[in-house]
Structures are given as C-alpha cells and as structure tokens.
C-alpha positions, 0 to 999 in steps of 0.5 A: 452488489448485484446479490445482496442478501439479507442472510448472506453467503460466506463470500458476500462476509468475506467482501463486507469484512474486506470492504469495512476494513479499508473504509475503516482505515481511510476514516482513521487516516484522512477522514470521511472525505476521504471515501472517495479514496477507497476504490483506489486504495481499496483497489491497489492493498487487494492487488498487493495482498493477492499478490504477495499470497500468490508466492505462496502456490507451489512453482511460483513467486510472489509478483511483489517480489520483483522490484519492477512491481513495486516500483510501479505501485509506488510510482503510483502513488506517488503521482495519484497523491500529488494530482490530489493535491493539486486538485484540491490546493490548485498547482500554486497552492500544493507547491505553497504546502512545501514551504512550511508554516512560515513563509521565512522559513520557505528556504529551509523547509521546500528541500527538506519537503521536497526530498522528503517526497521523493524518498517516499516512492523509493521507501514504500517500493524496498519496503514491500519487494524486500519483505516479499523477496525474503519470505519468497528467498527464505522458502525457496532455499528451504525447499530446495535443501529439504523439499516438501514438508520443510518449507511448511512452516515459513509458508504459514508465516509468510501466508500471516505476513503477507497480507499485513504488508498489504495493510502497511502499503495502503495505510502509508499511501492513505497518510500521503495522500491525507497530507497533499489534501490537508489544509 
C-alpha cells in the first residue's frame, strides 16, 4: 500500500485482483465479519498456491506434494478455527455448538460433531498432498520416459490446476471457520 497509484502498475493489478477474490470469497462464505479473517486466509491460500506452482520449475517439487506440509497447514486450521470459536462462544458455549439443536439429542450429535472435526484436518491435508503429489508424479514419469517436450502439456495442466486446489483449500477452511463463529 505504500505505492499506490491512481493509474496502477501491472502488479499493483495483479495484488488488487488477488486481494478482491479472497475478500470476495470470505463475504460469500462467513459474511462481512469475517474480514478479520482475510490476512490469514489470504495468507495460508497464497502459501499454497506459490506452493503447488513451485512443482512446476524444472528439478523440483511441489512443497505440497509432501504430506508433512499439509498436514501442517491443515493442523493449522484446524486449531485457528476452533481458538475462534472459543473466542466468540467462550470454552462452554463452543463445546455447547457440538451437542446439536436440542439438548435431548446431545448424546447422539457430540460424537457425531466431534469425529466430524477431527476428520476435517485429515480430509483437507489428503485432499491437497494427493492432488499435488499426482500432478507432480504424473510429470515426473513423463519426463523421465521422454524428457523435454513431453512433460509440456501435463505441466500447462497442472499450472491450471494447481491454483484452484489453493481456492479449495482457503473456501473449506473459511467454511469451518464460519461454523465454529456462527451463532
């Protein structure tokens, strides 16, 4: 923000047009509020994105391709949304989200929710390693069967992939993030 201009450069476009699609998608998701959220959302779908495109330079793979990095982002997650839960609903109130909408039902709905939240980091971490890991797999026996040219197309795929499984990442965490908030 320290050079904004009136007539801007490609690459003040290029940050107004990333910034405006995740304000855009944490409006649609968890609301206005939920602003307060975009520098870290914002923050984690970059990481992700340059991250699955760094798969793409000649010699090197994807960071996301590796499980432990996505296990980490998840994990992330996973603990950032339930601390804002518990920061909105106070500890009480956030364990009262898990026992459903009647209080007689509590003994069926607690497991259910808390599996359910504990599937959550697992779905999101094999989700992204294992998109990543094939598009990186896939290129990698193509190359080493016929190098140079042969590889091109998967690697234009994958360039087209791989920043939508960045979207995906940030849109599941934002919804998870909108249910331990919700009231």
């Amino acid at each position: 923000t320290r050079n904004l201009q009136t007539l801007p450069s490609p690459v003040q476009v290029a940050a107004e047009g990333i910034y405006q699609a995740f304000r855009s998608l944490i409006d649609d998701v968890i609301g206005h509020e939920g602003r307060r959220f975009l520098p870290v959302l914002g923050t984690l779908g970059l990481f992700i994105a340059v991250s699955n495109l760094l798969g793409l330079v000649p010699e090197m793979g994807a960071p996301t391709s590796n499980l432990n990095v996505t296990a980490g982002c998840a994990l992330f997650v996973f603990v950032y949304y339930h601390a804002q839960g518990i920061r909105v609903h106070g500890p009480l109130g956030y364990l009262k989200t898990f026992a459903g909408p009647v209080w007689w039902l509590a003994w069926l709905f607690f497991p259910i929710e808390v599996i359910s939240h504990f599937s959550r980091p697992l779905s999101l971490a094999m989700r992204l390693f294992g998109n990543i890991f094939g598009e990186d797999l896939v290129i990698i026996i193509i190359a080493s069967l016929v190098p140079f040219l042969a590889p091109l197309p998967i690697m234009a795929l994958a360039a087209f992939t791989s920043p939508p499984q960045a979207f995906i990442f940030v849109m599941l965490s934002s919804i998870y993030l909108a249910g331990a908030i919700s009231h």
